[in-house]
Biopython code that builds the backbone (N, CA, C, O; Angstrom):
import numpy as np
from Bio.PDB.StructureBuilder import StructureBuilder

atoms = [
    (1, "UNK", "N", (20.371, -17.273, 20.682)),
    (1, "UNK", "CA", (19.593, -17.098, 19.464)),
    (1, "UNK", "C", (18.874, -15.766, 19.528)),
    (1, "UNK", "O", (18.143, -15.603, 20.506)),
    (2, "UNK", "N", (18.965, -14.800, 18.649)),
    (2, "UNK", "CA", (18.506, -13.678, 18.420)),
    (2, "UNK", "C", (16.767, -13.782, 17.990)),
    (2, "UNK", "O", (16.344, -14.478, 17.068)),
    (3, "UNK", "N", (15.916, -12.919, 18.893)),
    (3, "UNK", "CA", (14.499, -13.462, 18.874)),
    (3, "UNK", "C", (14.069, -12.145, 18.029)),
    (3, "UNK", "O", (14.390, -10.962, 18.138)),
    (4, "UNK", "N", (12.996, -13.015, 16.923)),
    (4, "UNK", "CA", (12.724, -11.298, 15.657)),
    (4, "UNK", "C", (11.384, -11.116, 16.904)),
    (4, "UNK", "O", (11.015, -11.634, 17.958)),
    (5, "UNK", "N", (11.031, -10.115, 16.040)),
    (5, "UNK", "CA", (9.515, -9.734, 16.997)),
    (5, "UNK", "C", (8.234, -9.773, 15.682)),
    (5, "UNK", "O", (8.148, -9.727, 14.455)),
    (6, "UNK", "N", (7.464, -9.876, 16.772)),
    (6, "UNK", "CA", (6.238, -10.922, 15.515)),
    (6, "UNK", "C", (6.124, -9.822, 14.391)),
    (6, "UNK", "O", (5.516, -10.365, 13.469)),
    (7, "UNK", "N", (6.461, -8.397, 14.013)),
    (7, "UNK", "CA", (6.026, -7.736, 12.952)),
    (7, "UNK", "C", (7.220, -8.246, 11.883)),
    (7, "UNK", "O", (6.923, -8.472, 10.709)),
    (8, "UNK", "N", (8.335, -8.379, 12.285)),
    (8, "UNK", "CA", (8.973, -8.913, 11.306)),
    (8, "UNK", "C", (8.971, -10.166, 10.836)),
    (8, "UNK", "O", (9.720, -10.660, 9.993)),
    (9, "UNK", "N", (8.120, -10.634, 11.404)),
    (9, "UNK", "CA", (7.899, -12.281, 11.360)),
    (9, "UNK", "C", (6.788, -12.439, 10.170)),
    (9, "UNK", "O", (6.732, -13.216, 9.217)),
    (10, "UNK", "N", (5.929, -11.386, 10.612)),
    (10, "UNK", "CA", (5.158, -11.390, 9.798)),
    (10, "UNK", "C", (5.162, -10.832, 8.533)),
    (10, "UNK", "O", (4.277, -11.126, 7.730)),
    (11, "UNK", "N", (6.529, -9.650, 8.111)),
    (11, "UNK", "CA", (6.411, -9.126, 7.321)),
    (11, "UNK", "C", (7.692, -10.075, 6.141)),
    (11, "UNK", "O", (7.930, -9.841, 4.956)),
    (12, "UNK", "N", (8.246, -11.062, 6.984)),
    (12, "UNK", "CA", (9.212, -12.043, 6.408)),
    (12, "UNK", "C", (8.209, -13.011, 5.488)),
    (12, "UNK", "O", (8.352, -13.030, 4.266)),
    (13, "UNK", "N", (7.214, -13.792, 6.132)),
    (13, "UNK", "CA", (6.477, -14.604, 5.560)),
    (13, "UNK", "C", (5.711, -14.087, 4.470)),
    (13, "UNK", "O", (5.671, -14.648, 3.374)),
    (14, "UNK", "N", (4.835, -12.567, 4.863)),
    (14, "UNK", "CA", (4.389, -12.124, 3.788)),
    (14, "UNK", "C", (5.084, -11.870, 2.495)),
    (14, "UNK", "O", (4.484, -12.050, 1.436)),
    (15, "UNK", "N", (6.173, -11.509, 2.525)),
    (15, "UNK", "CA", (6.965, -10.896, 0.994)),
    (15, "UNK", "C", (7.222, -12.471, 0.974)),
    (15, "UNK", "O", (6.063, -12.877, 0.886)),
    (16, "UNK", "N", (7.911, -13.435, 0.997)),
    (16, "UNK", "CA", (8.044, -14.402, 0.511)),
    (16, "UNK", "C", (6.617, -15.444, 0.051)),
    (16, "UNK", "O", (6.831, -16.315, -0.792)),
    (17, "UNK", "N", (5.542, -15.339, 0.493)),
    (17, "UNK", "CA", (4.248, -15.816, -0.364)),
    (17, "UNK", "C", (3.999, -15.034, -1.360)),
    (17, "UNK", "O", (3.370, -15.547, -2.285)),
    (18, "UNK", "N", (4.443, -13.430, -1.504)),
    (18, "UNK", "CA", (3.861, -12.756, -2.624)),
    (18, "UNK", "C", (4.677, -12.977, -3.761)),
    (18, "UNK", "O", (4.323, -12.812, -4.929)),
    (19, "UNK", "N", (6.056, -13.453, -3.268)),
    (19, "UNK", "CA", (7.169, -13.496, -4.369)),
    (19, "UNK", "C", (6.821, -14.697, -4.895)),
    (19, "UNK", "O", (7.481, -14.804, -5.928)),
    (20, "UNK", "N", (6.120, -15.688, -4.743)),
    (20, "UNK", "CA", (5.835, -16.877, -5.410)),
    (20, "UNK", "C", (4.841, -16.606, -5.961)),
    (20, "UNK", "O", (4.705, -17.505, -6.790)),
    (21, "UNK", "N", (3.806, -15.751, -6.071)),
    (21, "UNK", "CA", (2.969, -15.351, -6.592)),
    (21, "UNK", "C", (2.814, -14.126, -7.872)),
    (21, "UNK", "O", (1.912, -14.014, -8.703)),
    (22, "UNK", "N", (4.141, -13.219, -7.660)),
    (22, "UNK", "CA", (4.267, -12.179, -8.507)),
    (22, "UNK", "C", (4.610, -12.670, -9.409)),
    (22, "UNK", "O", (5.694, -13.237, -9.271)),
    (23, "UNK", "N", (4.001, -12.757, -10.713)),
    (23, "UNK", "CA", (4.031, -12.876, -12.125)),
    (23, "UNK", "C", (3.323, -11.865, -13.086)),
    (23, "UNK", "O", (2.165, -12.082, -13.443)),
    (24, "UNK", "N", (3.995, -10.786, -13.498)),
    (24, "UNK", "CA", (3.701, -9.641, -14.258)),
    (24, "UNK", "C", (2.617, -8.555, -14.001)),
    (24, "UNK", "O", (1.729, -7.989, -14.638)),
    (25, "UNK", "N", (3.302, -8.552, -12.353)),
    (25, "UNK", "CA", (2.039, -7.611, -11.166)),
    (25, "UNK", "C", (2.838, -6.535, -10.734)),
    (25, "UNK", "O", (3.982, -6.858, -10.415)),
    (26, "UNK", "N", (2.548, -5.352, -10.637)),
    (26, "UNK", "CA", (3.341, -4.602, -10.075)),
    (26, "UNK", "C", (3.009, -4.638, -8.381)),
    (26, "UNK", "O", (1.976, -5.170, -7.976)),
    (27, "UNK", "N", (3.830, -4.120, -7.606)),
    (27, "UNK", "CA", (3.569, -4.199, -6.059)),
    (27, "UNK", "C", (3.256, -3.368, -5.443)),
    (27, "UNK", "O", (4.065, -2.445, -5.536)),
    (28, "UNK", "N", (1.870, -3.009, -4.338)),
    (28, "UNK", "CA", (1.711, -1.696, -3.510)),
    (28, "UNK", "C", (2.233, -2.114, -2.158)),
    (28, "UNK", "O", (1.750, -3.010, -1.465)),
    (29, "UNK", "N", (3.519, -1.185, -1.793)),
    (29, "UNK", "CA", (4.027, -1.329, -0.665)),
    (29, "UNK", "C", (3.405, -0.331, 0.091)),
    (29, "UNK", "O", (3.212, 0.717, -0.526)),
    (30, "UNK", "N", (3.002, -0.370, 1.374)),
    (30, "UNK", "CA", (2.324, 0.033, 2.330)),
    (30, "UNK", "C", (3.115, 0.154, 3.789)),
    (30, "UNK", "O", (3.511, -0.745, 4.531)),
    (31, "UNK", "N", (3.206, 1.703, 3.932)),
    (31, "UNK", "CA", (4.279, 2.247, 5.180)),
    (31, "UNK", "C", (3.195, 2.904, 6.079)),
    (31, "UNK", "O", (2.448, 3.681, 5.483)),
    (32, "UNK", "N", (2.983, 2.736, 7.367)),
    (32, "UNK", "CA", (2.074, 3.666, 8.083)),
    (32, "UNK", "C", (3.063, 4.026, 9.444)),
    (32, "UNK", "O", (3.870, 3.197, 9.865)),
    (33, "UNK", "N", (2.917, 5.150, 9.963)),
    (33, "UNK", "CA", (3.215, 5.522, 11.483)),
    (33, "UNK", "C", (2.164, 6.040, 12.065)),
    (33, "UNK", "O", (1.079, 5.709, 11.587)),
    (34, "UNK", "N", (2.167, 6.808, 13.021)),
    (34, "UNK", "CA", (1.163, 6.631, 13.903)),
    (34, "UNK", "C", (0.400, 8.023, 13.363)),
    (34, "UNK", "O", (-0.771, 8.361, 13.538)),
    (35, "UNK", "N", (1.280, 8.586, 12.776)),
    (35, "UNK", "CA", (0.382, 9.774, 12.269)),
    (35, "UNK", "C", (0.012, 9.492, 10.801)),
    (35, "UNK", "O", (-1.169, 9.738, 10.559)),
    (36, "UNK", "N", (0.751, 9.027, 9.746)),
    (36, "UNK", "CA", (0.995, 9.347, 8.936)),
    (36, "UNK", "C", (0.657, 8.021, 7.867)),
    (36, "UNK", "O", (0.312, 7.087, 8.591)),
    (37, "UNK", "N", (0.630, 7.618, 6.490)),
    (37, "UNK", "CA", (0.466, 6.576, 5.851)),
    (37, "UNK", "C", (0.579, 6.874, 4.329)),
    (37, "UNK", "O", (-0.049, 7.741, 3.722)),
    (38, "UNK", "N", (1.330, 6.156, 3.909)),
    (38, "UNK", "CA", (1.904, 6.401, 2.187)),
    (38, "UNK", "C", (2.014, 4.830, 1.956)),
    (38, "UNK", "O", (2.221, 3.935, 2.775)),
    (39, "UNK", "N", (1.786, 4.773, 0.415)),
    (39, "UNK", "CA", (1.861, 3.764, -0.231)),
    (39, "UNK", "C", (2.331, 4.033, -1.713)),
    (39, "UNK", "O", (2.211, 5.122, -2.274)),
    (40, "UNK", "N", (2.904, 2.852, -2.300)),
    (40, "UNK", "CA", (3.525, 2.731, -3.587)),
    (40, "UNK", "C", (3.682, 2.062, -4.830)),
    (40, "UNK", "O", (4.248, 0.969, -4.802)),
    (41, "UNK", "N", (3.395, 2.392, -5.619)),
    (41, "UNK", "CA", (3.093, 0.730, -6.375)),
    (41, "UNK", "C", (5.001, 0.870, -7.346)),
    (41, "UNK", "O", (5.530, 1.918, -7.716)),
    (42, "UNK", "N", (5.442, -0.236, -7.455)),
    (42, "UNK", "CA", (6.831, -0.889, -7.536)),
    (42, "UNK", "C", (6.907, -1.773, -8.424)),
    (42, "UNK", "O", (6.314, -2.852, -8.402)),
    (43, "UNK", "N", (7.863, -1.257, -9.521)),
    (43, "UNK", "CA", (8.066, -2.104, -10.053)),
    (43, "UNK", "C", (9.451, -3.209, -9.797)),
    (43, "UNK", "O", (10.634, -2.907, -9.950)),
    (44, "UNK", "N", (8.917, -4.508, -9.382)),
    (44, "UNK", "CA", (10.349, -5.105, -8.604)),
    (44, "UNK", "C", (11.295, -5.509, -9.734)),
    (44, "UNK", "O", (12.510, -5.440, -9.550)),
    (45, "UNK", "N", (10.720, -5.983, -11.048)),
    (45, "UNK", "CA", (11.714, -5.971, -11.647)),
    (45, "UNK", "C", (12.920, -5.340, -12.213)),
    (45, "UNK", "O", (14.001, -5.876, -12.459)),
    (46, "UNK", "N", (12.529, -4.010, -12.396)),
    (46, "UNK", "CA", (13.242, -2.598, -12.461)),
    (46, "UNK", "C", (13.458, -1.691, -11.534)),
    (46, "UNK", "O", (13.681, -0.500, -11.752)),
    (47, "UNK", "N", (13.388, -2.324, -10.269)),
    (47, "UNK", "CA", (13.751, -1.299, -9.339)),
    (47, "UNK", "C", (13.226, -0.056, -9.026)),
    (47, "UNK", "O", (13.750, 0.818, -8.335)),
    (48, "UNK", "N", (12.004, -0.039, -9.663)),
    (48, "UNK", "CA", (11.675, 1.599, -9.911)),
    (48, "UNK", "C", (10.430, 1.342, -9.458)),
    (48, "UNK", "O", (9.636, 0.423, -9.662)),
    (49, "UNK", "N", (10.393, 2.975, -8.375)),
    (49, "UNK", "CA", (8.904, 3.286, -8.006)),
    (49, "UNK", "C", (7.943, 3.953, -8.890)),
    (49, "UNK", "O", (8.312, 5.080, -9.219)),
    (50, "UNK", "N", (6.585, 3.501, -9.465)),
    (50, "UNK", "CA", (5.974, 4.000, -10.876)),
    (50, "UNK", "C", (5.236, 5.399, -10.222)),
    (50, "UNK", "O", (5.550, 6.545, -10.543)),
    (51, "UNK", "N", (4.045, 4.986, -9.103)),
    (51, "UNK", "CA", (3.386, 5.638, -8.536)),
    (51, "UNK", "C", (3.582, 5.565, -7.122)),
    (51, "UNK", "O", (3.958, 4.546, -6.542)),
    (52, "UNK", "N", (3.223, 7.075, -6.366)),
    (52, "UNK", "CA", (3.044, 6.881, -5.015)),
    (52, "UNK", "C", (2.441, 7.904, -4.666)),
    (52, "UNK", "O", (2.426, 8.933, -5.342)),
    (53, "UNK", "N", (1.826, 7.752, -3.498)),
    (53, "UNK", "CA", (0.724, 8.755, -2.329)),
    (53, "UNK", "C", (1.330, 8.960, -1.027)),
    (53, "UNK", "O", (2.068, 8.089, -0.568)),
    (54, "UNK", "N", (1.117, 9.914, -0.457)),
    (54, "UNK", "CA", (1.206, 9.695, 0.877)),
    (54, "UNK", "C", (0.185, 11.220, 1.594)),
    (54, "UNK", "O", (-0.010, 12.337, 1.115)),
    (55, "UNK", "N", (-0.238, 10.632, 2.800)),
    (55, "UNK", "CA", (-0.547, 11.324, 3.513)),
    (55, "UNK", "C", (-0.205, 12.854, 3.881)),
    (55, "UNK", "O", (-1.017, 13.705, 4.244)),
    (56, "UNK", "N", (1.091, 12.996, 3.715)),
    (56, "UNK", "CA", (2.056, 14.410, 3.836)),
    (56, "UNK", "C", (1.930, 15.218, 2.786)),
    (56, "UNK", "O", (2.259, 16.402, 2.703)),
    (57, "UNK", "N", (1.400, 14.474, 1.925)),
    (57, "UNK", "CA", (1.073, 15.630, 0.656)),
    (57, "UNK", "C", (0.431, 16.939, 1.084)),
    (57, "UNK", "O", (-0.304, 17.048, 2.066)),
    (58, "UNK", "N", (0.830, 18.094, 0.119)),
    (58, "UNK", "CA", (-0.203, 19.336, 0.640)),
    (58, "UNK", "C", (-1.545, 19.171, 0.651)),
    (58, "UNK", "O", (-2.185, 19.496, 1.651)),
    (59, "UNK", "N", (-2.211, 18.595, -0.561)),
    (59, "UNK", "CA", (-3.409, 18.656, -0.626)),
    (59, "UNK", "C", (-4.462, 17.728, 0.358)),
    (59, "UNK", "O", (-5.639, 18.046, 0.525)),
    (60, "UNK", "N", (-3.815, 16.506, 0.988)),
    (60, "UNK", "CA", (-4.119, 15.747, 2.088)),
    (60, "UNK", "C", (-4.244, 16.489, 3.629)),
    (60, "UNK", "O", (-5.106, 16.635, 4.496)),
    (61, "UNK", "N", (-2.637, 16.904, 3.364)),
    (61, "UNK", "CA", (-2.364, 17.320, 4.986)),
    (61, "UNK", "C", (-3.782, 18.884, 5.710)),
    (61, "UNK", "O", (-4.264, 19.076, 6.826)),
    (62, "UNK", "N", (-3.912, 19.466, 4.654)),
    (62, "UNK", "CA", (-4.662, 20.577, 5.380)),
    (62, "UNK", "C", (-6.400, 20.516, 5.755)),
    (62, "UNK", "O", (-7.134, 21.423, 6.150)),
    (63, "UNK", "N", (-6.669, 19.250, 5.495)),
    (63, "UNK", "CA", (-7.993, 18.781, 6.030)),
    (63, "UNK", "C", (-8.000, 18.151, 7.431)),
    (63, "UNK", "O", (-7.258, 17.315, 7.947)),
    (64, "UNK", "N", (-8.790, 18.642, 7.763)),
    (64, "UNK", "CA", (-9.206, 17.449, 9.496)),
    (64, "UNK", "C", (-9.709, 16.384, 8.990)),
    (64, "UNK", "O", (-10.577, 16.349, 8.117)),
    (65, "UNK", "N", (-9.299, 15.666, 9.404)),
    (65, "UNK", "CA", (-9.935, 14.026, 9.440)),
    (65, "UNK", "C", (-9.072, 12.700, 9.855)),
    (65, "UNK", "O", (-7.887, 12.376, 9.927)),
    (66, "UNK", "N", (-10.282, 12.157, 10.073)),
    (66, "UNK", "CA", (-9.237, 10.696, 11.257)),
    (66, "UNK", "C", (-8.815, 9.986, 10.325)),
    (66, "UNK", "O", (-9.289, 10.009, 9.189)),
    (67, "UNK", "N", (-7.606, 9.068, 10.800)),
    (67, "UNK", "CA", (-6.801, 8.630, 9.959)),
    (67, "UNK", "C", (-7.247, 7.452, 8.808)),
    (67, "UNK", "O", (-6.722, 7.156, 7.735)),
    (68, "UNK", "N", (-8.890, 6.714, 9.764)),
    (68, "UNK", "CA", (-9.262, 5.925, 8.722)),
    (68, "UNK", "C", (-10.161, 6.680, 7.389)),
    (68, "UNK", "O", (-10.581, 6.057, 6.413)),
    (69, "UNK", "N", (-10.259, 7.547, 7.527)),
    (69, "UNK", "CA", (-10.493, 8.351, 6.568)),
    (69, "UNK", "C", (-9.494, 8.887, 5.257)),
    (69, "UNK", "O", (-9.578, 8.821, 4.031)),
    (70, "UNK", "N", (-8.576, 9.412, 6.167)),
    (70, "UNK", "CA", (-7.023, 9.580, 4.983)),
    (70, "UNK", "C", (-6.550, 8.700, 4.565)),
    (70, "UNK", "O", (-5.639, 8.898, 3.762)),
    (71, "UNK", "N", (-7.006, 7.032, 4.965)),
    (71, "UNK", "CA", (-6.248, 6.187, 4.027)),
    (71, "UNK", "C", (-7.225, 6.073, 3.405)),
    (71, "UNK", "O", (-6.754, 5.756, 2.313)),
    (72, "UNK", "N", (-8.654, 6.104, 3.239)),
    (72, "UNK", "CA", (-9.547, 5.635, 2.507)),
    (72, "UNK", "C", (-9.298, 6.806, 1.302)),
    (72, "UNK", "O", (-9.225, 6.314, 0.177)),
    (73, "UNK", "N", (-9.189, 7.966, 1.354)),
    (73, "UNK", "CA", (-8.638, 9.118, 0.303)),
    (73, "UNK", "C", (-7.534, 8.754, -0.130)),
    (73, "UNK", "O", (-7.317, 8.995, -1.317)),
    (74, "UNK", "N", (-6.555, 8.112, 0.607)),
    (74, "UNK", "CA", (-5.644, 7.778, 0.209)),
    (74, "UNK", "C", (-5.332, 6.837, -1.180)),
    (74, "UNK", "O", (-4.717, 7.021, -2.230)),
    (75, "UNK", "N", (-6.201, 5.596, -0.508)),
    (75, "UNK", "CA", (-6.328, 4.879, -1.386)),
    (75, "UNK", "C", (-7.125, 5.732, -3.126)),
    (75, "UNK", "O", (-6.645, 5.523, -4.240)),
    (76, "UNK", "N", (-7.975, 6.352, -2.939)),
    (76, "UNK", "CA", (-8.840, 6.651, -4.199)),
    (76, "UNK", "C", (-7.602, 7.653, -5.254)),
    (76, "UNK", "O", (-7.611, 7.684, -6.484)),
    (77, "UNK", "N", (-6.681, 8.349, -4.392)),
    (77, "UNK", "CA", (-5.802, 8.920, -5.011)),
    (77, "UNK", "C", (-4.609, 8.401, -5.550)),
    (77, "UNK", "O", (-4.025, 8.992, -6.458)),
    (78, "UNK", "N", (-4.143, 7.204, -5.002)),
    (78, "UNK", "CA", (-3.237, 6.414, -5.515)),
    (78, "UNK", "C", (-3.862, 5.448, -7.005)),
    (78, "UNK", "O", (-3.254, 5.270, -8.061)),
    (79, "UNK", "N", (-4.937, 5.061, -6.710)),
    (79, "UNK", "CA", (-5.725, 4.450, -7.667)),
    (79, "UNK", "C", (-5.991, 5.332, -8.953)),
    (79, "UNK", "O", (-5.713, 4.874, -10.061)),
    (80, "UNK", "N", (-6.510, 6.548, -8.812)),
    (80, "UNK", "CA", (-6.265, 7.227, -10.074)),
    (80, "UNK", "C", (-5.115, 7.580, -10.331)),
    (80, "UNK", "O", (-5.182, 8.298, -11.330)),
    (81, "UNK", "N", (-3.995, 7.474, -9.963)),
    (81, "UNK", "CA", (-2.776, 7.943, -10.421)),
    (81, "UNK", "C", (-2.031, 6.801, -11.193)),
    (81, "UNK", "O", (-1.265, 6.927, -12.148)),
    (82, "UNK", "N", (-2.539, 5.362, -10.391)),
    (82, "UNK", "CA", (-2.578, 4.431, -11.274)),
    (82, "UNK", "C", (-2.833, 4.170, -12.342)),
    (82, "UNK", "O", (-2.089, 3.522, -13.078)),
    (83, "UNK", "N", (-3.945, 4.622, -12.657)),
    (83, "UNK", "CA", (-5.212, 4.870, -13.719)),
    (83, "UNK", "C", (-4.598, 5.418, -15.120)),
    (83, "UNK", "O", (-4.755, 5.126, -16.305)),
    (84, "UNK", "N", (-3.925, 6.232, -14.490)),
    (84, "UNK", "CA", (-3.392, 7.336, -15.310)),
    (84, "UNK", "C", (-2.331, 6.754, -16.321)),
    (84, "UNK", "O", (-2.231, 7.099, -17.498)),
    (85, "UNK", "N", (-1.511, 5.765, -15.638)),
    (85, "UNK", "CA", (-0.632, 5.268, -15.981)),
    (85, "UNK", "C", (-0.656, 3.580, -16.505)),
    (85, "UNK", "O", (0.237, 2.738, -16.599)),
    (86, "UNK", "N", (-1.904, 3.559, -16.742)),
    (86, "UNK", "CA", (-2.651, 2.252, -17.097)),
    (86, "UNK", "C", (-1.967, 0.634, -16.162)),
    (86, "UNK", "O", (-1.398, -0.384, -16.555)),
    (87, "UNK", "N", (-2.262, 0.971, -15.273)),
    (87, "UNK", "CA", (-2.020, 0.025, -13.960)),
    (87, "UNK", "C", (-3.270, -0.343, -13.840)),
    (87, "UNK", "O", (-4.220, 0.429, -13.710)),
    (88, "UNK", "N", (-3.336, -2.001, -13.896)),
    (88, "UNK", "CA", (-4.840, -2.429, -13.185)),
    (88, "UNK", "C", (-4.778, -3.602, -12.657)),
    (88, "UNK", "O", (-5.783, -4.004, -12.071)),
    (89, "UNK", "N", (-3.434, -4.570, -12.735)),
    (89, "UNK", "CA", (-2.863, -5.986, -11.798)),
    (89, "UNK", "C", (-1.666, -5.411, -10.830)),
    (89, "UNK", "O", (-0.634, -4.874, -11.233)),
    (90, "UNK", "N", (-2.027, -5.637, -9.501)),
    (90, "UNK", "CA", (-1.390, -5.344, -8.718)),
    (90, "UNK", "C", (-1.644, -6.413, -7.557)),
    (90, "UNK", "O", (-2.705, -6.963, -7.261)),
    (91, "UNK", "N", (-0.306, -6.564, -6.945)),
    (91, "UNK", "CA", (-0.495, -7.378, -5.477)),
    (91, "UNK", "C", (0.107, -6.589, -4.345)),
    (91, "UNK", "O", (1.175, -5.989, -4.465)),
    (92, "UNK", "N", (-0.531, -6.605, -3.363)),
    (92, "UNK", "CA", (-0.889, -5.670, -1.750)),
    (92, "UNK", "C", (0.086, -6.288, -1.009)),
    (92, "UNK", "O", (-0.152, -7.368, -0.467)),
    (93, "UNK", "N", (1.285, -5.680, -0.902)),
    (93, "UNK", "CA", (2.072, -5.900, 0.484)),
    (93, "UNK", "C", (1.925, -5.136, 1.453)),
    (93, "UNK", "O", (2.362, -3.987, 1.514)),
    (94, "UNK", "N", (1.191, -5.807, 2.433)),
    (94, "UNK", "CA", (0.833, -5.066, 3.543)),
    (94, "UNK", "C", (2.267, -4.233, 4.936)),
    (94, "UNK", "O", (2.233, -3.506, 5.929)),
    (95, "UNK", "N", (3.208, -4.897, 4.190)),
    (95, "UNK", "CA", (4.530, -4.571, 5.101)),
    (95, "UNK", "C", (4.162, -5.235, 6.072)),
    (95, "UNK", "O", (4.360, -4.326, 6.877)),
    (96, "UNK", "N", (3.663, -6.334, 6.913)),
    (96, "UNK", "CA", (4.190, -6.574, 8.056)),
    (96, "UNK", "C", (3.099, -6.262, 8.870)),
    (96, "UNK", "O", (2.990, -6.709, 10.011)),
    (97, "UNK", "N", (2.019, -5.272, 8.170)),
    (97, "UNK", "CA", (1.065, -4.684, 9.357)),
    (97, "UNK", "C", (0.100, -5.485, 9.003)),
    (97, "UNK", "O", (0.137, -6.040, 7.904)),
    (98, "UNK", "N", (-1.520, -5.790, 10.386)),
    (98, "UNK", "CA", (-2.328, -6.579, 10.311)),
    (98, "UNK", "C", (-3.577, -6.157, 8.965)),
    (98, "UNK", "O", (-3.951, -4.990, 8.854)),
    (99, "UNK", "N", (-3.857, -6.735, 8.473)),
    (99, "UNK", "CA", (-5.081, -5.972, 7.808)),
    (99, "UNK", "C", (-5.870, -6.055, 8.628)),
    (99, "UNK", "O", (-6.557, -6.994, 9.031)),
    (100, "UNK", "N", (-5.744, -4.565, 9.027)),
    (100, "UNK", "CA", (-7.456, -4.200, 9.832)),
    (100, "UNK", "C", (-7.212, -2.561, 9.929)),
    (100, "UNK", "O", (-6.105, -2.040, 9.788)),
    (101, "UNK", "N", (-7.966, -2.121, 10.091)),
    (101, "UNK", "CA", (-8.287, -0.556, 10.211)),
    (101, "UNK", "C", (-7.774, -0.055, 9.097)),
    (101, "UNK", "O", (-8.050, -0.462, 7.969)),
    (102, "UNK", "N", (-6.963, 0.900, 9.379)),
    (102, "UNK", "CA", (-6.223, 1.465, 8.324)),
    (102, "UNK", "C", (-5.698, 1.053, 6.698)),
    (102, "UNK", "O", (-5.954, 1.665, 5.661)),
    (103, "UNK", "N", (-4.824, -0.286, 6.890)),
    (103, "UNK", "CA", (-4.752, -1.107, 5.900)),
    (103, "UNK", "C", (-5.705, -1.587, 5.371)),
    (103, "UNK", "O", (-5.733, -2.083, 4.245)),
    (104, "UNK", "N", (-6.426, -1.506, 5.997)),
    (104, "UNK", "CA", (-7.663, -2.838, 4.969)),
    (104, "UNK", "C", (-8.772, -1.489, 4.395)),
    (104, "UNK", "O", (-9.687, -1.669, 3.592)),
    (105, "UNK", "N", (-8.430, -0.212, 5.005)),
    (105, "UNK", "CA", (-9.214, 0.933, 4.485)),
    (105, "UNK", "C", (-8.511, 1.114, 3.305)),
    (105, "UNK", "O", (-9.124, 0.909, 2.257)),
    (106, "UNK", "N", (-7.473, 1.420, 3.264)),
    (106, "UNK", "CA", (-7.145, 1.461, 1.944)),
    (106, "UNK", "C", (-6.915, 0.291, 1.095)),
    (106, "UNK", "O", (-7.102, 0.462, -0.109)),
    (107, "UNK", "N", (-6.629, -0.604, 1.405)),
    (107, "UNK", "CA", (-6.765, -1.696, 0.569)),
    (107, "UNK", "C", (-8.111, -2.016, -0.034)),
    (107, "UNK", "O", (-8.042, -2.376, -1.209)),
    (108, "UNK", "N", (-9.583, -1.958, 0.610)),
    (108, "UNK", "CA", (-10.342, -1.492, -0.053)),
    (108, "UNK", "C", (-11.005, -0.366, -0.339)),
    (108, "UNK", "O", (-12.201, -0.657, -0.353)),
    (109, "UNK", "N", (-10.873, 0.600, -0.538)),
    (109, "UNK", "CA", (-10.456, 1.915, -1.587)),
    (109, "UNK", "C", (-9.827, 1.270, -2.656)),
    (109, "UNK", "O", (-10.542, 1.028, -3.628)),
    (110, "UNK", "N", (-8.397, 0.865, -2.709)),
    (110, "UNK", "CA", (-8.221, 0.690, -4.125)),
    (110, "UNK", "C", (-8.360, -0.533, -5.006)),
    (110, "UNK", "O", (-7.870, -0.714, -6.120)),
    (111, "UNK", "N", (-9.135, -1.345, -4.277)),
    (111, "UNK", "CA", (-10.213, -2.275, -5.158)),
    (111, "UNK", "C", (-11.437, -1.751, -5.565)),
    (111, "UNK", "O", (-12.029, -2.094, -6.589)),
    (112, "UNK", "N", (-11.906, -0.716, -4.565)),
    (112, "UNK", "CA", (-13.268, 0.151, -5.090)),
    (112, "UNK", "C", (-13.189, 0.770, -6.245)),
    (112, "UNK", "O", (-14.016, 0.633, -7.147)),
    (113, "UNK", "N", (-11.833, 1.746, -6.306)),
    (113, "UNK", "CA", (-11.675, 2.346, -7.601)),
    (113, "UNK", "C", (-10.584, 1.872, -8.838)),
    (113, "UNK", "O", (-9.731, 2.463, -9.501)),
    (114, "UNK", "N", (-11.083, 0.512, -8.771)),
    (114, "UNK", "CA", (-10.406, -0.159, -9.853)),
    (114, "UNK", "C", (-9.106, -0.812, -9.789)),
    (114, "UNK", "O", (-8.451, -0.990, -10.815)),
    (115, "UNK", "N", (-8.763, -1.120, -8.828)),
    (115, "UNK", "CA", (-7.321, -2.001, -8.783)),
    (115, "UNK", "C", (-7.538, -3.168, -8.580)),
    (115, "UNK", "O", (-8.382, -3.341, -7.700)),
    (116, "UNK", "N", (-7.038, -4.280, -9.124)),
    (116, "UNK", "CA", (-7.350, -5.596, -9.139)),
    (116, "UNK", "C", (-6.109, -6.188, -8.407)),
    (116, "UNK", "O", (-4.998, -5.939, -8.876)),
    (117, "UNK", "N", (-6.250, -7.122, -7.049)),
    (117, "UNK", "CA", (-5.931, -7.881, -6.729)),
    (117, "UNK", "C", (-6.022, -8.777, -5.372)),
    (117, "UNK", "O", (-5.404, -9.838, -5.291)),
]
sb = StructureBuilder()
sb.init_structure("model")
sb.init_model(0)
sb.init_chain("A")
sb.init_seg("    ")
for serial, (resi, resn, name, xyz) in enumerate(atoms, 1):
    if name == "N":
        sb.init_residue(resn, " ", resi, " ")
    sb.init_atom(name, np.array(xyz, "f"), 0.0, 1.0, " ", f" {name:<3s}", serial, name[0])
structure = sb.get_structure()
């Protein structure tokens, strides 16, 4: 028997509770590496990515600052881009990762600046 490892375990259970839950929400998918962190909001019914951020951007990348900081910017910049595009129900797929540090920095960031979910 082929053994998963607990991030996929966890990132199996998560998308399948959100999919019972998504009813006319768009989705923020959430990618981090050890340097780096981007997120997206998705539309699953159409296949199509509406908005996205990431860390690698120019205007991100040429500041110093620790990483729980760039997701917390992170988050405020994805949220107005949202904004922009009149997005305000959304549900948080964390991909698999724990909410704590990083994730949960931006996850609240973009409840701070107006994203509901």
């Amino acid at each position: 028997m082929k053994k998963i490892n607990p991030r996929t375990k966890r990132l199996l259970r998560n998308r399948n509770k959100l999919k019972k839950v998504n009813v006319d929400r768009y989705r923020i998918a959430v990618f981090k590496s050890l340097k780096n962190i981007s997120a997206q909001i998705i539309d699953d019914k159409a296949n199509k990515t509406i908005v996205s951020a990431s860390s690698m951007e120019k205007d991100l990348r040429n500041g110093k600052k620790n990483k729980t900081d760039l997701s917390t910017l992170l988050g405020e910049i994805l949220a107005k881009r949202a904004s922009e595009k009149k997005i305000n129900k959304v549900f948080f797929d964390r991909g698999g990762y724990k909410y704590h540090g990083r994730i949960k920095a931006l996850a609240e960031s973009l409840r701070k600046n107006g994203l509901n979910f």
